[in-house]
C-alpha positions, 0 to 999 in steps of 0.5 A: 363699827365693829363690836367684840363679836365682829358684827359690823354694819355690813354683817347686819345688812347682808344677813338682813338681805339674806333674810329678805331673800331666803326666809322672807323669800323676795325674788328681788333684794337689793341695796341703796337701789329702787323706786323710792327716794332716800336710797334705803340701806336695802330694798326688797320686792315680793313677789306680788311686786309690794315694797319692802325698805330696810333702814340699818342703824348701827347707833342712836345718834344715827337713828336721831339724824335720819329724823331729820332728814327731807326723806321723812317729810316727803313720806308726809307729803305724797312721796313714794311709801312702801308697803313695809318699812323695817328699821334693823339696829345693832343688838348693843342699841335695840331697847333704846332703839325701840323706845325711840321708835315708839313715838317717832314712827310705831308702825315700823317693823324691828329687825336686829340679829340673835344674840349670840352666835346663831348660824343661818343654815344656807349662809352661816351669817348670824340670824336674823330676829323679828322684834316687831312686824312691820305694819302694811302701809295701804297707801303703797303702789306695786312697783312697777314691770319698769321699777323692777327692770330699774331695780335689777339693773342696779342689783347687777351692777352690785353683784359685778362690783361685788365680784371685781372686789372680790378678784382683786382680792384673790390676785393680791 
């Protein structure tokens, strides 16, 4: 989906990602890879090793479903938390979003991007806007020195899938 000022999902996750490493400055950022279950659209590490997922939602019906799925209930349950959950959403869908929000799950953080075209300064994607901080989850566990090396194997394996798309590209 993509709107009238060309911000896609993919605009979206990798202007959060450049957030999460440039403004909120997370050694480790990484997409759909880490130590939980549910592969969150993007994970990120701090660097006192606490837990960040991001969920991008780019509809309501997308955010209605994502309720439904076993990844909730296992939260409840004893599964891996992470010490911040965010859910980013399209700028078209926020206030309904929020609304939503505040009785499915009011301690997650909102991110979304400025209205209009706010250039970052290091990667020219649009900016990101912190609508609600996320609150800490006290029950998260550091990840640990063996996570990490599982998280940043996968993150290699993005960024060398990044770089062959990109050659193949540039050979056309």
């Amino acid at each position: 989906m993509e709107d009238e000022k060309g911000i896609t999902s993919e605009t979206i996750r990798a202007a959060i990602a450049a957030w999460m490493r440039f403004d909120r400055q997370c050694p480790i950022v990484s997409f759909e890879r880490g130590p939980v279950s549910g592969l969150p659209d993007i994970v990120a590490v701090t660097s006192s090793r606490l837990l960040w997922e991001v969920e991008i939602k780019t509809s309501i019906s997308d955010l209605r479903a994502d309720f439904q799925k076993d990844k909730w209930r296992l939260r409840k349950h004893g599964y891996r938390v992470p010490h911040y959950f965010t859910f980013a959403f399209h700028p078209s869908i926020l206030a309904k979003a929020e609304e939503i929000l505040k009785t499915e799950m009011p301690s997650a953080g909102i991110l979304t991007l400025f209205d209009g075209y706010r250039p970052h300064p290091i990667t020219g994607l649009p900016c990101v806007r912190v609508v609600k901080a996320s609150r800490r989850n006290k029950e998260g566990v550091r990840v640990s020195p063996r996570d990490l090396v599982e998280m940043v194997r996968g993150q290699s394996a993005t960024l060398i899938s990044l770089a062959c798309k990109a050659a193949k590209k540039s050979h056309k």
